[in-house]
C-alpha distance (Angstrom), angle and dihedral (degrees) to the residues before:
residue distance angle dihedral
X1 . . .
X2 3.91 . .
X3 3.46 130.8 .
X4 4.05 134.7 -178.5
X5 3.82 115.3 -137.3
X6 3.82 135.7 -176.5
X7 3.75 128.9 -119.5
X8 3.21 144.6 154.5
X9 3.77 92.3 -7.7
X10 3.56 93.6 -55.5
X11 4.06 132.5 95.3
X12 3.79 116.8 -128.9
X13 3.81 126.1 -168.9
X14 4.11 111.1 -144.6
X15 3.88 148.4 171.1
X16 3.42 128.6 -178.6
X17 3.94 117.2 -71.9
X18 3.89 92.9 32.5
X19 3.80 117.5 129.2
X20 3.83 112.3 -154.5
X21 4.11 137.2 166.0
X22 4.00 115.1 -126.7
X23 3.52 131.0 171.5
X24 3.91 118.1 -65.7
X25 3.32 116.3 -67.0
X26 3.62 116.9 -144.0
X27 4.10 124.1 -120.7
X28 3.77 96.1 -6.9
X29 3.74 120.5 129.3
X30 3.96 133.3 -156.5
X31 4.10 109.8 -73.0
X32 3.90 96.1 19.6
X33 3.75 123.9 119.3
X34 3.71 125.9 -114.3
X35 3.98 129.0 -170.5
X36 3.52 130.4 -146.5
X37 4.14 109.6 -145.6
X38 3.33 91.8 168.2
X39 3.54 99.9 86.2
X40 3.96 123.6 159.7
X41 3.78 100.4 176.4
X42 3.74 146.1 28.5
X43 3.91 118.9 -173.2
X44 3.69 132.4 166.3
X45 3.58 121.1 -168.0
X46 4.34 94.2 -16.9
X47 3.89 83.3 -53.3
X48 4.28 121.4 117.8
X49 4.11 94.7 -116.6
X50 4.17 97.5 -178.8
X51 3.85 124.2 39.2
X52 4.31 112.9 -137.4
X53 3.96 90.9 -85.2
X54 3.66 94.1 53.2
X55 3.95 87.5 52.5
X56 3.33 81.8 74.0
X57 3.37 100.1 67.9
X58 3.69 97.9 37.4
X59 3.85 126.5 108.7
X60 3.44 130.9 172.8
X61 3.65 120.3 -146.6
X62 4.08 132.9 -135.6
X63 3.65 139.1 170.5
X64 3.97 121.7 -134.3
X65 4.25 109.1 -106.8
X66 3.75 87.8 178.9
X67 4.08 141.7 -101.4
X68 3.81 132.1 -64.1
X69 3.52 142.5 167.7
X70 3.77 129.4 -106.1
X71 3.70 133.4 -133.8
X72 3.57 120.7 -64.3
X73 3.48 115.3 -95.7
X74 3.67 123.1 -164.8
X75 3.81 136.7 -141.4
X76 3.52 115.7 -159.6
X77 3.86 118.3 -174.9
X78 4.03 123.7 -169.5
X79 3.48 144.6 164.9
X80 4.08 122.6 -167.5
X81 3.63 116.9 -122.3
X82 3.81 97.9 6.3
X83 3.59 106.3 79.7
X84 3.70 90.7 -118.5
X85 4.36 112.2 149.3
X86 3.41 121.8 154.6
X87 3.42 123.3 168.4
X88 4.22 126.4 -173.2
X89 3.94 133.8 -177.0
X90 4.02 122.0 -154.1
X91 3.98 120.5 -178.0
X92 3.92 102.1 -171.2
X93 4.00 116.0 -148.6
X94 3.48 122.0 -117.7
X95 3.91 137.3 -159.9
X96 4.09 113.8 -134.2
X97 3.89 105.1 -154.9
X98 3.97 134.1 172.0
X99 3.80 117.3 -140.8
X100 3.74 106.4 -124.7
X101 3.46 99.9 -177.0
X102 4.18 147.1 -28.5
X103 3.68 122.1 -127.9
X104 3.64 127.2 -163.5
């Protein structure tokens, strides 16, 4: 069973067992349980499993791994001829999560 769910301004597609990073997640802590509500997309072996009103009630299930940095992205800022530089790093923070399990 797979299903695609939204967070964080970005679409993921999961099944159970899968590991993946998404944007922070606010006031969670290592070993807690999160779930998904947002949930686009329920398929079960390449076939549709819930119509659009079921996606309502579907959740998908995950359990907190822990946080972690990014790569380093830089921000460089210049200007010809006017001795302007400026240059910036960022390292956004990510949430590692296993999918536990998807309801429909």
């Amino acid at each position: 069973m797979e299903a695609v769910i939204a967070t964080g301004g970005k679409q993921y597609r999961v099944s159970p067992g899968q590991v993946i990073a998404v944007e922070r997640l606010p006031a969670v802590t290592k070993g807690s349980t999160v779930e998904f509500t947002s949930v686009l997309l329920v398929t079960k072996d390449g076939t549709l499993v819930a119509a659009p009103a079921e996606l309502r009630r579907a959740k998908v299930s995950a359990e907190v791994l822990g946080e972690r940095k990014g790569r380093k992205v830089t921000i460089v800022k210049y200007k010809r001829r006017k001795n302007y530089r400026r240059n910036r790093g960022h390292r956004q923070i990510a949430t590692t999560v296993r999918i536990t399990k998807i309801e429909v």
